[in-house]
N, C-alpha and C positions, 0 to 999 in steps of 0.2 A: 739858851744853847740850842741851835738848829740839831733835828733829827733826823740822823740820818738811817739808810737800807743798803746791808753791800753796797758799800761805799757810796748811795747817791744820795740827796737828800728829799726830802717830800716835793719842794716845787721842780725840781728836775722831772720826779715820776709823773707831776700833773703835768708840765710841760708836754712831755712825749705821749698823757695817754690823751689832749687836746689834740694832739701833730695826727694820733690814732682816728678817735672820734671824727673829726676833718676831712681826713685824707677817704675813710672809708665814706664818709656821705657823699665826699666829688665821684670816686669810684662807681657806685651805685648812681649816680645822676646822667655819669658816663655812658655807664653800661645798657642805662634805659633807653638815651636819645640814640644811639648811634646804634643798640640792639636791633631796635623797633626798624631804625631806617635800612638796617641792610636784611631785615626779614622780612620787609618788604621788594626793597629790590629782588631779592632771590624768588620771591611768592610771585611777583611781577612776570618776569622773565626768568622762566625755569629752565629756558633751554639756553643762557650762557650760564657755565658753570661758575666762571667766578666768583659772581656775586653768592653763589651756597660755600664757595672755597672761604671767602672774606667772613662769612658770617661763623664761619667754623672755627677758623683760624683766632678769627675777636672773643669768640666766645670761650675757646677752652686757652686759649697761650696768650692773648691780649690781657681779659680779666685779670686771671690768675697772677699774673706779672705784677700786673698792677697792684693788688693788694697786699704781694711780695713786698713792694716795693714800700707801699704804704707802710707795713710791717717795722720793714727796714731802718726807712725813716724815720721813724718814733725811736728805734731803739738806737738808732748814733747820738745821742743827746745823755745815753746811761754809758756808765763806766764799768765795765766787767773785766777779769782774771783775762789773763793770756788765753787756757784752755776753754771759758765759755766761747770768749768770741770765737773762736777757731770751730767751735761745735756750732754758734747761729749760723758762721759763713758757710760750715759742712750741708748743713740740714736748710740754707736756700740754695744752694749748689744743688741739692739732690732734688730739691722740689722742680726747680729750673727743670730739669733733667726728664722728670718723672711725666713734666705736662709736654714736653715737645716731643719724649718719643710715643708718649699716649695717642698726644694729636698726629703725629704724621700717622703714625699704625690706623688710627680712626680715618683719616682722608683717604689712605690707599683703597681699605676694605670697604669705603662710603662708595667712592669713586669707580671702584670695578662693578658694585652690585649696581651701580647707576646702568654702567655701561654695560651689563649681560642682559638689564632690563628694556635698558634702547635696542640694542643688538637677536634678544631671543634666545642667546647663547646660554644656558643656564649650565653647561657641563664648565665654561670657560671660568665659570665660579669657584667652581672644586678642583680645576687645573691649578688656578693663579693661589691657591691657597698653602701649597708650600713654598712659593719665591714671595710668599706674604710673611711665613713665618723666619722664614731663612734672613730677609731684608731686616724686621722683626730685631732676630737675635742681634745683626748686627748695628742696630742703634742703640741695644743695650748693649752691645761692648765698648760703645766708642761714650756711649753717657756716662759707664763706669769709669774708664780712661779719664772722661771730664772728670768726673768726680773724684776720682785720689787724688787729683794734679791738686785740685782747690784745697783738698784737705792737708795737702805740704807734702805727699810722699814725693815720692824720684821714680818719676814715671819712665825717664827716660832709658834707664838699665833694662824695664818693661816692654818699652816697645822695639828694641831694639833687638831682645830677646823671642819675641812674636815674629818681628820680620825673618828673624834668622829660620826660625821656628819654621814658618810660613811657608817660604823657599824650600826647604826640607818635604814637608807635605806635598808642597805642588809638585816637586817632582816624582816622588814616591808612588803620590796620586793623581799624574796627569791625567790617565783613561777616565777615571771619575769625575775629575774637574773639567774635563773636554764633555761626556756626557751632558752634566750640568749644565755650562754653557751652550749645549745645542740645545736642551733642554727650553732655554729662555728665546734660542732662535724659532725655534717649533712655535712657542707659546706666541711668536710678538710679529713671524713670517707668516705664520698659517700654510705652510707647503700641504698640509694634511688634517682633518678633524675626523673624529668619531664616527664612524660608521663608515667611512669612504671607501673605495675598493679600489685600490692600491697596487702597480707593477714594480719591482725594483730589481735589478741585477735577473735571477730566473724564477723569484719568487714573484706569487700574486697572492691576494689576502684581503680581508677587508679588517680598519684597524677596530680595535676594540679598549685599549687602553693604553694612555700615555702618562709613562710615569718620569721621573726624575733623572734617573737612571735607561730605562731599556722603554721600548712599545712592543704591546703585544698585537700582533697578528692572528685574527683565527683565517687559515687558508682553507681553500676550496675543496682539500681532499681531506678537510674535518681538525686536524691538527694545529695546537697554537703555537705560533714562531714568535720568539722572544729576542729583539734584535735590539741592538743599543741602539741609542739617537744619534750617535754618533754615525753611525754606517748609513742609518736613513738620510743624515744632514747631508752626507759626501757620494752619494747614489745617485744615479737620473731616476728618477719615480716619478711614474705614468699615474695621475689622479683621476679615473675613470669617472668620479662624481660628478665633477665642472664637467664634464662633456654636456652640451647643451641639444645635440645632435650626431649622429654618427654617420661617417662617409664610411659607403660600401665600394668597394670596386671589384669586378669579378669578369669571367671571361670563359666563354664557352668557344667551343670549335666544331665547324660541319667540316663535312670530306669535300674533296675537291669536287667531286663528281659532281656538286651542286647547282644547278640553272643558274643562271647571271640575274633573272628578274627574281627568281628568289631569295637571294643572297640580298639585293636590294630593298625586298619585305621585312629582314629580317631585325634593324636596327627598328623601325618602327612598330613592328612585331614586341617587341621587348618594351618600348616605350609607353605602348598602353597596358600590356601586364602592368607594368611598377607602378604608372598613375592610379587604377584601378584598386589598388590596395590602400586602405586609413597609415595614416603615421607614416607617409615616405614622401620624398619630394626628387624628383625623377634630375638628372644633370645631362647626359650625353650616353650616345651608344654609337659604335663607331666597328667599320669593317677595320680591325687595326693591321692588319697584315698576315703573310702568308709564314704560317710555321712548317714544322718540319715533315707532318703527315696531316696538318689541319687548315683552314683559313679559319684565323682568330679574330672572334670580336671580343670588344672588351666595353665596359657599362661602369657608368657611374651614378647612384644613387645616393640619396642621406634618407636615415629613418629618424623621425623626428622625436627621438626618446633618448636617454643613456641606456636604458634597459637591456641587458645582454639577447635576456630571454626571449625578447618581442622581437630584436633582429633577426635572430634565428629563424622565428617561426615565420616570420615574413618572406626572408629568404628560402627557407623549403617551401611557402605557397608557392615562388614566384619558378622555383625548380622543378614540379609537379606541374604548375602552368606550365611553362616552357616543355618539358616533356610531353606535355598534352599536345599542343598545337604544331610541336616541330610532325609527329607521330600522324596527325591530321593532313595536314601538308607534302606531306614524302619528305621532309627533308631529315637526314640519318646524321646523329653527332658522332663524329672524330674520335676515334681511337686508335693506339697503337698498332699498326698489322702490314704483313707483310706479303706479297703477291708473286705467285712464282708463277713464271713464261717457259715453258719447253717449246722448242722450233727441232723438227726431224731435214735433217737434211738430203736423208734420204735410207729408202732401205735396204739397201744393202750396204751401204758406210756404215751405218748401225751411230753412227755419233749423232749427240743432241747435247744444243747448245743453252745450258741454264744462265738465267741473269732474275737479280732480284729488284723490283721498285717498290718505293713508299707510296701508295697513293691513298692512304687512307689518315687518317688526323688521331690528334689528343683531346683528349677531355678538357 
């Protein structure tokens, strides 16, 4: 009389734990030649990603599968209740589950820490780490979803119920859910990073923190402005950072009174001030025309920095120069003023005829 085990008999068990024995040696012969060769290609050629993707991907979701699989196979050969099989098919369902969303969560956080390390970006680390957890939760929701369907429930009253769900929230929580997604635009556009000094609408700032939700601003008159990402996405904002160089344009005025060879000194007059100072690179000076009480010229320079502070000070040398040399010269700047003419016409008419002229200029 053959003996038998819940219900199978001994050469069945040997059958499948042979199919076992087997399947695990090819597995393991597998995993060595084709390990070796794609950890070579990656060691090889470090800078195409692929080949570290492939090597990741074989190693944690390839294997694994495999010896599922292996698993698996040995036991279609045994006879088990309704409920075991429903419990092996639950628990390789959940395994499935457990190594794809391990390994994608592993690729992403491999993959970014690669790229902060090629890049030098080390805050863009600690940025990407909550659309890591968020992305994250949702491959465990939808593994879960995998996972009832396999175990027989009626997922679909589930998600149907989510959808409806869902729709409800979005709209309840558009402002948040629009945040968020400028959130990923900030993160993936780079309109703005850490440190930069920043114009938008009448504010100015330099940022200090970019959260999920809102950026903080600390501004120039010491105070931090908390603005969503939202206002910032939909703003014109001036990035004073990327400025690689800053155009100056400015414009002084002498009186009219001025000599004609003087007036002619005066653009090249200007031209070697600006050259004469480190960090500027001189463009044009120019007699630009006759204003209202002044003849205006107008100058264009670049100082070769973003640094607020350094224009500045270059600018008052080049203002203090200028003052020096107009002062040297005789020649007097432009200012508002007004010149009053009395004519007697005679005395015993006793009348006198006023009239007012501008001949003097603007600053």
């Amino acid at each position: 009389m053959e003996y038998s085990f819940m219900g199978n008999s001994l050469l069945v068990y040997a059958r499948s734990l042979l199919i076992l024995v087997l399947g695990v040696l090819v597995v393991i012969v597998l995993h060595t030649v084709i390990g070796r060769r794609l950890r070579a290609k990656s060691e090889a050629e470090p800078e195409h990603g692929r080949w570290w993707a492939g090597s990741v991907v074989y190693r944690r979701i390839v294997v694994p599968l495999l010896y599922i699989g292996v698993v698996w196979a040995a036991l279609l050969g045994l006879a088990f209740s309704d409920n075991v099989d429903r419990l092996l098919r639950g628990l390789v369902a959940a395994l499935i589950a457990v190594f794809a969303v391990r390994t994608v969560s592993f690729l992403m956080e491999t993959s970014l820490r690669k790229y902060t390390q090629k890049t030098g970006r080390v805050e863009d680390e600690k940025r990407a780490k909550p659309l890591i957890s968020l992305f994250t939760f949702l491959l465990w929701t939808v593994a879960a979803i995998f996972l009832l369907d396999n175990l027989g429930f009626n997922i679909s009253t589930l998600v149907a119920g989510l959808g409806v769900s869902g729709i409800a929230v979005a709209i309840a929580a558009q402002g948040i859910l629009g945040d968020l997604f400028n959130y990923f635009v900030i993160f993936f556009d780079r309109p703005f990073e850490l440190g930069d000094f920043v114009i938008f609408d009448d504010k100015l700032g330099t940022i200090e923190k970019i959260g999920i939700k809102t950026t903080r601003i600390r501004a120039l008159s010491g105070e931090q402005l908390v603005v969503s990402n939202s206002t910032l996405v939909n703003s014109r904002l001036h990035n004073y950072k990327r400025m690689e160089r800053r155009r100056v344009v400015f414009r002084i005025g002498v009186t009219y009174q001025t000599p004609v060879e003087k007036i002619k000194e005066i653009p090249q007059l200007i031209k070697r001030i600006i050259e004469e100072r480190e960090s500027t690179q001189f463009d044009r000076s120019h007699f630009q025309g006759y204003g209202d009480f002044a003849l205006i010229f107008e100058t264009v320079y670049y100082v070769l920095s973003p640094d607020y502070a350094l224009y500045m000070d270059i600018q008052q040398e080049i203002n203090l120069r200028l003052y020096t040399e107009f002062e040297n010269r005789g020649i007097e700047f432009a200012y508002p003023s007004q010149t009053l003419f009395i004519q007697t016409q005679g005395k015993d008419e006793g009348v006198h005829r006023i009239g007012f002229s501008r001949d003097n200029g603007e600053a």
